[in-house]
N, C-alpha and C positions, 0 to 999 in steps of 0.2 A: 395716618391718612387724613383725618382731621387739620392734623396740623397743615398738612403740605398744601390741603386746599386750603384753607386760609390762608399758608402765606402765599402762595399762586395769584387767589385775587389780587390781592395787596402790594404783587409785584408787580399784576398788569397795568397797574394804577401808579403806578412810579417809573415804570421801564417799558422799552419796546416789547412788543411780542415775541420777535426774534432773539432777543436777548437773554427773558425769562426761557423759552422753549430750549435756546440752546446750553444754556446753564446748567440745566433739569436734566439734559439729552448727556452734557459730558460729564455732570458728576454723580449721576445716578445712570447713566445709560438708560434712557428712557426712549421709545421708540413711539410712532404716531399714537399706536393704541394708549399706552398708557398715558403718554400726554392729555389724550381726550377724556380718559379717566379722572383728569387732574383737571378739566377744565380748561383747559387751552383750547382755545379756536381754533381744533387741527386745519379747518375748511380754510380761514384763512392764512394759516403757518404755510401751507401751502402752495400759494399765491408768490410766498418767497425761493426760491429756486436754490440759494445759499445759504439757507439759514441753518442748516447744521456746520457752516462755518461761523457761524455767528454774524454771517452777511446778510444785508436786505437790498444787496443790490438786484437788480430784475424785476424787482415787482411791477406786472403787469396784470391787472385784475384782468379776470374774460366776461367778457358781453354776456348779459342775459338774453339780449336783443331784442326788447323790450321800447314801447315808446309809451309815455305818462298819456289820458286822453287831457285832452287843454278843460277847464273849466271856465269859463268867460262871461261876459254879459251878454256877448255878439251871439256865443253858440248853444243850442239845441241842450235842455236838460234831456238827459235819456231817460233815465232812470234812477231811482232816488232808494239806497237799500237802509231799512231801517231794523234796529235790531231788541230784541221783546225778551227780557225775562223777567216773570213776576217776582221773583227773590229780592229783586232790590230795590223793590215799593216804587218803580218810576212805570209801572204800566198807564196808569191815568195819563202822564206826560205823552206816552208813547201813542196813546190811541188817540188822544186830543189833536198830539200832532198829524198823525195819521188824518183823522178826518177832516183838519183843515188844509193839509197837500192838496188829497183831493179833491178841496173845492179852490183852490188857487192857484196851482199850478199849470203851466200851461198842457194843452190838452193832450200835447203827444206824448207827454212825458208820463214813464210808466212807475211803477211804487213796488218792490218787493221787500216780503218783512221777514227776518230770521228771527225764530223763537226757539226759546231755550227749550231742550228736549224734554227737560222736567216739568214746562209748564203743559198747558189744560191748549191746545192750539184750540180747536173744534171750539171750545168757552173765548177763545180770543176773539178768533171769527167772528162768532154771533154778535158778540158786542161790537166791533168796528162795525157790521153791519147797523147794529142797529142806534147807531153815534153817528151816521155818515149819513146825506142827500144824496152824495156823489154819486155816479156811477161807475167809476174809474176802474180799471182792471187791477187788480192788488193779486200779487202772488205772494205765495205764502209756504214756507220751506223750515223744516226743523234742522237746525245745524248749532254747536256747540261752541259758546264764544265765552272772553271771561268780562268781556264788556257791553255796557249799551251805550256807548259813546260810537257809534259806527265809523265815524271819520278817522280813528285814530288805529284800528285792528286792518287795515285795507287799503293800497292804493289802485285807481281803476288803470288799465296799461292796454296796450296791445303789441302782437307779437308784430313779426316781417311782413308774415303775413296778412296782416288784419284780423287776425284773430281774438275776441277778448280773452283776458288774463287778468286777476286778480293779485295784487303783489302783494304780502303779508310780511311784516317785520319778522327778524330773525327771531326775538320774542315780544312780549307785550309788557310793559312794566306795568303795573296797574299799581293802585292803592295798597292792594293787601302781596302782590308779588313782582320780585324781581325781574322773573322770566317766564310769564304764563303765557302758555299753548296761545297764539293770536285766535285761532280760526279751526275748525275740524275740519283737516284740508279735501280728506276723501268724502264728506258725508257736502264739501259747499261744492267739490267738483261733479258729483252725482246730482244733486238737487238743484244746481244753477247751470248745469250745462256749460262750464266754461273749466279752463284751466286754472290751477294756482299755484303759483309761483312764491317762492323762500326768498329773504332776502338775506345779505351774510350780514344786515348790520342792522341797531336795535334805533328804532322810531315810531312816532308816535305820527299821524295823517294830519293833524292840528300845525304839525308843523313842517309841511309839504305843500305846498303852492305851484301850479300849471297853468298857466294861465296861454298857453299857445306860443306867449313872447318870451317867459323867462321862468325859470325852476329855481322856486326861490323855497331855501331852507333853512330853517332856524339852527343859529349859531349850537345851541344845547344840544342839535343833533350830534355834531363836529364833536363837542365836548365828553358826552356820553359816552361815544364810543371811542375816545382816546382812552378815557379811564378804564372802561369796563372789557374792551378787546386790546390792550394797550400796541394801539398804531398810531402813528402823527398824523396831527391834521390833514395833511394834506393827501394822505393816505384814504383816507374816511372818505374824501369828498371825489377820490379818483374812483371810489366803489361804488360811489353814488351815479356819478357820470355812466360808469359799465353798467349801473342796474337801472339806468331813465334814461339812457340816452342822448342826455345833456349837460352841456354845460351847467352847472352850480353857480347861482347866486347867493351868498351867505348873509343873513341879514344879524348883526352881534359881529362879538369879536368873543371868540371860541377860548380865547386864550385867558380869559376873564371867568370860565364856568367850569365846572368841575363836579362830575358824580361822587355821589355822596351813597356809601353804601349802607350807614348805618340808618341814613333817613330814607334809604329808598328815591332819591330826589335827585335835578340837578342842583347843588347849593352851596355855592352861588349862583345863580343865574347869569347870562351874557344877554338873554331876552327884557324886551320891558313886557312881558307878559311869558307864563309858562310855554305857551305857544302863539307864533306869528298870526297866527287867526283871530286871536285876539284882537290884536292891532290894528291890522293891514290884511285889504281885499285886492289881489290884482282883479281889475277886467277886463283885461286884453284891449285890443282897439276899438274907439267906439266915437262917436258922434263926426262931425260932418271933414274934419281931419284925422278920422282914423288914427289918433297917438295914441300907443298904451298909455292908460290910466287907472291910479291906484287910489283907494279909499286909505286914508290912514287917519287914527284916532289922535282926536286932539280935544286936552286936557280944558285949555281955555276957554276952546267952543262951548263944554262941558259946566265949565266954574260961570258960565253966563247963565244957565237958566238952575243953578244951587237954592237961592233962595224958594224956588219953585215944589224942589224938590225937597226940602226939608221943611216949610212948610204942607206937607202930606203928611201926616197923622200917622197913616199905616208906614210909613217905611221911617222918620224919625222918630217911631217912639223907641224907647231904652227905659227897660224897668228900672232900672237902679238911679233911674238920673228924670230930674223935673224938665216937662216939654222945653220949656226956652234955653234950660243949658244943654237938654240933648240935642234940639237943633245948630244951638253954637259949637258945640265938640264935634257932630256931622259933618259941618261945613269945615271947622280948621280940619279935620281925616281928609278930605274932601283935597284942601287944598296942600297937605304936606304929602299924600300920596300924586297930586302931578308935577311937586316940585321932584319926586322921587323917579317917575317915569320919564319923565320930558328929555334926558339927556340920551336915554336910547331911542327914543320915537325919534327926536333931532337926526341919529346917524342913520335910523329907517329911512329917513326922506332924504341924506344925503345920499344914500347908497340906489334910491329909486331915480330919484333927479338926475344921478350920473349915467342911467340905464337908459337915458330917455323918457321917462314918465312924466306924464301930467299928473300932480298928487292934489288928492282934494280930501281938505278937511273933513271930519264929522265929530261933530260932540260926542264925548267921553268921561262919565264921571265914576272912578274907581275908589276903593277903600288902599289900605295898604296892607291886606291881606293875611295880617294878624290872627290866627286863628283865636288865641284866649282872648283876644281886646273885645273891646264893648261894643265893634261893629265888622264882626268877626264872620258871621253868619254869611254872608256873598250876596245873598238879594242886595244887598245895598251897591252894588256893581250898574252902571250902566252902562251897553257898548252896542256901536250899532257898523262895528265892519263883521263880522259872525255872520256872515250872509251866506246867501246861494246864487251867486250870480247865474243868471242864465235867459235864454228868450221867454219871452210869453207874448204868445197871440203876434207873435213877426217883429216885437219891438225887444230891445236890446232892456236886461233889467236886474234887478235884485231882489231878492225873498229874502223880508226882516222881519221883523216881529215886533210891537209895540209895548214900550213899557208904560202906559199909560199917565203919564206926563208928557200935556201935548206939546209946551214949550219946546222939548228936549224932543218930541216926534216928530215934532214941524221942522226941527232945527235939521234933523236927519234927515228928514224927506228931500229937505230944501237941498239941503248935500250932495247927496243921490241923484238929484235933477242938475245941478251943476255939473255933476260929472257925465251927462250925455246918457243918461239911465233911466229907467223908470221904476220909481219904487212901489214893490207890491207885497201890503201889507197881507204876511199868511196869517194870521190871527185876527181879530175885531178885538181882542180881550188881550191885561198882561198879563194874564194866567200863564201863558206859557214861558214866558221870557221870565216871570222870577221864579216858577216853578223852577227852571233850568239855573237861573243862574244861582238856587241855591246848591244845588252839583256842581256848583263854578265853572257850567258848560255854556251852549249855545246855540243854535238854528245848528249852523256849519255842523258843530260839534256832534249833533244827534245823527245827522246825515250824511252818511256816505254816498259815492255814487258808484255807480256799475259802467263796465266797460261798452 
């Protein structure tokens, strides 16, 4: 049995679904049950109507019937869901961010916190209470997640109806597992009052973009699940379409990336960043010609205010290495990691420009993501599309977060305002930004939203 699931994986990663299923079915006589036993995506084997011929002709995925909500500059935050468990030492992060929402955020917009069942809620509470000025309405719900990255266990949807729906990957890939439970689907439909909805395919929110104009999804989506459910690209992205309702913009080229099952990883990557949120922020249509426009990072804007940033003490020091050559080894990391990005951001802005976007710069200074190298730690990251776009106060805008290098904050802000937006800083402090981006997360990243 061991074996057979091993080779199963190993052959979804090499060969169609239809192909391994019907193999399996004619030389073992295997029937749905035992296939599913073995790991086969019966849910999608399914979907092929001949595949006990060893045909994939017919596939027609079915509608969830489902619509993505847009997230924009132009439109209305609702609600900001944020997710709490002390286990994994990010509570400071989580309540700091908490009680800077809200006092920033605009006023209509509501905050509910999912907290891990294990943790002390009632002990959470009092402290956001007594962290916060605010008065803001925060609801507050035990539900069991295996993440506190919110954005990436959740997409917000709505049904035919208008109904909210919460869409949840088919599993979660996390750090430490291949396929964990996204969400405790019975315990967030009871406590949030809404439905939640399965998806047949695995992704992470980080790289899921709605912007009202265009569904834009990271290539490693595409990739993922060619290897891990073995269907062809173009298969993946027609389940996409059934499960949001839209057409697919793919930003990468899918055919470049490839799961990796012993790292748990996409690896290679077809992204210039693990997820397009990194990168690039759609914000739907905005200033006095209403074109979509996108924020996308750029390395240049970035290598302009370097000297700035490596003379700062707290983020160029390196024990092993004396101040002046750890600032000179900073700045080459500095600049051999956007020689290394630039050729993908490059097809980001051709693939946006083709769509009709106005794409507007923002400085971006990245490491090259070396985990044992000498600047391996991720606070040494700066990015400023990790946003939340949305209104405050009737004006069209963005929630970033300052890394406290004003060169590089003015550089962003200035950005921000180019692109017909107003930037609104949630933090005073960069506590929270390299707090975060030692998790190699972000604003986006901690924040989901609700339907």
């Amino acid at each position: 049995m061991a074996e057979l699931l091993g080779w199963t994986r190993e052959a979804l990663g090499r060969a169609h679904l239809v192909q391994v299923a019907w193999s399996l079915h004619r030389e073992l006589a295997l029937g749905l049950d035992a296939l599913g036993a073995l790991r086969i995506p019966t849910d999608l084997l399914t979907e092929f109507p001949h595949w006990r011929r060893g045909s994939t002709a017919g596939f027609s995925p079915r509608s969830l019937g489902l619509a993505p909500v847009p997230e924009a500059a132009g439109q209305p935050l609702r609600t900001i869901r944020l997710q709490v468990a002390p286990s994994t030492g990010a509570t400071s992060i989580l309540l700091t961010l908490l009680a800077d929402l809200r006092r920033r955020l605009d006023p209509a917009a509501g905050i509910v916190v999912l907290v891990d069942p294990d943790a002390d809620i009632a002990g959470l509470r009092r402290l956001a209470r007594l962290s916060t000025a605010g008065g803001r309405r925060v609801r507050w719900a035990t539900v069991d997640f295996p993440t506190i990255f919110a954005r990436d266990n959740a997409v917000a949807a709505r049904d035919a109806r208008g109904r909210p729906v919460l869409l949840v990957p088919r599993a979660l890939r996390t750090e430490w597992e291949s396929a964990a439970e996204p969400l405790d689907v019975r315990a967030a439909e009871r406590r949030l009052g809404l439905r939640v909805a399965r998806s047949r395919l695995h992704w992470h929110g980080g790289n899921i973009q709605f912007d009202g104009e265009c569904l834009a999804v990271g290539a490693d989506v595409i990739a993922e699940n060619v290897t891990r459910l073995g269907l062809a690209p173009h298969e993946v992205v027609a389940l996409l379409v059934a499960e949001l309702g839209r057409d697919v913009v793919v930003l990468g080229d899918p055919t470049e990336a490839r799961f990796d099952h012993v790292t748990n990883r996409v690896a290679p990557s077809a992204q210039a960043s693990y997820h397009i949120d990194l990168d690039v922020m759609l914000l739907g249509r905005v200033g006095r010609a209403r074109r979509p426009t996108a924020l996308l990072a750029d390395p240049q804007r970035g290598l302009a205010s370097v000297h700035d940033v490596v003379a700062d003490r707290r983020l160029a020091a390196v024990p092993h290495l004396p101040a002046p050559h750890a600032r000179q080894e900073l700045t080459r990391e500095y600049r051999l990691a956007a020689r290394q990005r630039e050729p993908a951001l490059h097809e980001y802005r051709k693939r946006l420009v083709g769509l009709g976007y106005r794409v507007v710069d923002v400085p971006d200074l990245r490491t090259r993501g070396v985990s044992d190298g000498p600047f391996g730690s991720g606070d040494l990251d700066f990015i400023y599309c990790n946003v939340l776009p949305g209104l405050n106060r009737g004006r069209a805008a963005v929630h970033y977060l300052p890394w406290g290098v004003p060169s590089l904050d003015q550089a962003a802000a200035r950005s921000m305002r180019a692109a017909d937006v107003r930037p609104i800083r949630v933090s005073i402090t960069p506590y929270l930004a390299r707090a975060m981006m030692q998790r190699a997360a972000g604003l986006r990243c901690f924040c989901g939203t609700m339907p």
